[in-house]
C-alpha positions in Angstrom: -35.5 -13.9 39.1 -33.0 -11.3 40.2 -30.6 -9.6 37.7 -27.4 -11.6 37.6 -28.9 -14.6 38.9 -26.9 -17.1 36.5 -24.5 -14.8 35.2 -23.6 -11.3 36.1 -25.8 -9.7 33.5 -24.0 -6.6 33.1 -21.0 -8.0 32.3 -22.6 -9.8 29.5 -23.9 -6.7 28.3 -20.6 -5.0 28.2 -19.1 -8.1 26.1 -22.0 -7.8 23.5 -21.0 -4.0 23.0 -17.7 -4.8 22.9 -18.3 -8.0 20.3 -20.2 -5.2 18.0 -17.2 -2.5 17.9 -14.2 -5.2 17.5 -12.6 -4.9 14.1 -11.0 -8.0 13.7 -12.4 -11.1 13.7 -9.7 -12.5 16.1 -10.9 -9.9 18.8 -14.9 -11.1 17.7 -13.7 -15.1 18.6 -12.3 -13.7 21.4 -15.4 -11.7 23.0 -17.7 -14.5 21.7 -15.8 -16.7 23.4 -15.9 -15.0 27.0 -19.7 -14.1 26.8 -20.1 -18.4 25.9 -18.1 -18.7 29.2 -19.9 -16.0 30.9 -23.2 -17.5 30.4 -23.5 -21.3 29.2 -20.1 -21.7 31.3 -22.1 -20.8 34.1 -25.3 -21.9 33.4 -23.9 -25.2 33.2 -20.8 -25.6 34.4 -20.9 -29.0 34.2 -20.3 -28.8 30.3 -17.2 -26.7 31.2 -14.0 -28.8 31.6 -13.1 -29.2 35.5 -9.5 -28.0 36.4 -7.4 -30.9 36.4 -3.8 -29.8 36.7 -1.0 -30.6 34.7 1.8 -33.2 34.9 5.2 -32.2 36.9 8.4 -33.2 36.6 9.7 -36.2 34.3 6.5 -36.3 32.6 6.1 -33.1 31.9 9.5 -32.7 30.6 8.5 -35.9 28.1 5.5 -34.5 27.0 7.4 -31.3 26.3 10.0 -33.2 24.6 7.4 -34.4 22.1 5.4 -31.8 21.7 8.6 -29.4 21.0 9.7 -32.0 18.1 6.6 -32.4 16.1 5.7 -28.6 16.2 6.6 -25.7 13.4 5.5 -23.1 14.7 8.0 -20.3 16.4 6.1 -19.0 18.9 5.2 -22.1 20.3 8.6 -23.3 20.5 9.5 -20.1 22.2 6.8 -21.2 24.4 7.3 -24.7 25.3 11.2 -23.6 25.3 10.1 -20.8 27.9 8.4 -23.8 29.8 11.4 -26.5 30.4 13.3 -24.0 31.8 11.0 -23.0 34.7 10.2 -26.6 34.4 13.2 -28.0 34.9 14.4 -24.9 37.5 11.2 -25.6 39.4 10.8 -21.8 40.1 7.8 -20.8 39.4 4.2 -22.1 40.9 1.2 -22.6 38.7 -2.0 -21.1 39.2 -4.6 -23.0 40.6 -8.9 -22.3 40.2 -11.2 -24.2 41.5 -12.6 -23.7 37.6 -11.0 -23.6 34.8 -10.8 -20.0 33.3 -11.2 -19.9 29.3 -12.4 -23.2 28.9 -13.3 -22.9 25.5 -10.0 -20.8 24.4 -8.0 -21.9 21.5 -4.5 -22.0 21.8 -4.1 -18.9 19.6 -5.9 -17.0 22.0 -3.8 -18.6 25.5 -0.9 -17.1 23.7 -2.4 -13.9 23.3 -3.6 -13.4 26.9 0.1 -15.1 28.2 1.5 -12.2 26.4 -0.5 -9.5 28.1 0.4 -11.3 31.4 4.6 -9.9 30.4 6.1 -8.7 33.6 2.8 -9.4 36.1 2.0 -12.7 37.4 4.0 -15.4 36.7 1.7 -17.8 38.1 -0.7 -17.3 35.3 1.8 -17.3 32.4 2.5 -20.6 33.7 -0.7 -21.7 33.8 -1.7 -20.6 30.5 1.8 -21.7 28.9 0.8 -25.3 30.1 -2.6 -24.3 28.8 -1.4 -23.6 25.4 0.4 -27.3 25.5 -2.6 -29.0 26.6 -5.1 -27.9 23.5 -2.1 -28.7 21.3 -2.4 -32.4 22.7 1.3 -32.4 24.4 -1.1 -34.3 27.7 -3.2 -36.9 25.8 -1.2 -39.5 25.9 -2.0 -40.6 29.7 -0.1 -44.2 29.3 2.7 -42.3 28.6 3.0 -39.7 31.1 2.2 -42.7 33.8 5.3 -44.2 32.5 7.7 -41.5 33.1 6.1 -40.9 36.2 7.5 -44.4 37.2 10.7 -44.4 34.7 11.7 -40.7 34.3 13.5 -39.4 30.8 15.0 -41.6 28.6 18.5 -40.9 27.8 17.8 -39.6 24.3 15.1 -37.3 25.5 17.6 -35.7 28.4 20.3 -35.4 25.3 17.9 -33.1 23.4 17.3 -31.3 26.5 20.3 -30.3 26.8 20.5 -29.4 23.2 17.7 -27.4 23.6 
């Protein structure tokens, strides 16, 4: 066996120096969880969740809706607020992988690498904002993002839209 046969070896040994001299324990989750993706991710990437893309349009804007209403916290209102704008402009593309990146990420730390994406690619902000909504379950509910898909907003939902 080859070094870097089922993972690039070197990089894995880079993250383990780098677990050992982080000082928080936010910036340990963090490096633990890119050397999990580094090597069980790619050891079995069938355990890793497959990219699947996100809702568009009416849906999305429901499922933002909902997911604005029943949250507390101010950054991720800032967030999903953030979101129905581009959403509902339709300017800005999402970032596609054939696998998903940071499967195992919590939504804490999506936040933290959309805010290193400031000013570069907005692409990937995207992707991660929709990324942040996903783990906080605004795309579980598949019945009813198949019914705005066939019925659009209701006219309560596009009232607090606008009041957003």
């Amino acid at each position: 066996m080859t070094d870097g046969y089922l993972y690039d070896t070197d990089e894995v040994q880079r993250l383990i120096v780098e677990y050992g001299l982080a000082e928080s324990p936010g910036e340990k989750q963090r490096i633990e969880g890119q050397i999990i993706e580094a090597t069980v991710g790619t050891v079995y990437p069938d355990d890793a969740p497959p990219e699947t893309g996100f809702p568009s349009g009416a849906p999305l804007l429901a499922a933002l809706i909902r997911l604005h209403r029943e949250t507390d916290d101010d950054d991720v209102v800032e967030l999903i607020e953030r979101e129905v704008e581009v959403a509902e402009a339709g300017l800005d593309e999402v970032k596609q992988f054939d696998s998903r990146p940071l499967p195992y990420a919590s939504y804490h730390d999506l936040m933290d690498y959309h805010d290193s994406f400031e000013g570069h690619d907005a692409s990937m902000r995207r992707y991660l904002r929709l990324r942040v909504c996903e783990e906080l379950g605004a795309f579980d509910e598949k019945g009813m993002l198949r019914h705005r898909e066939a019925n659009g907003l209701t006219d309560e939902e596009r009232e607090y839209l606008t009041e957003m």
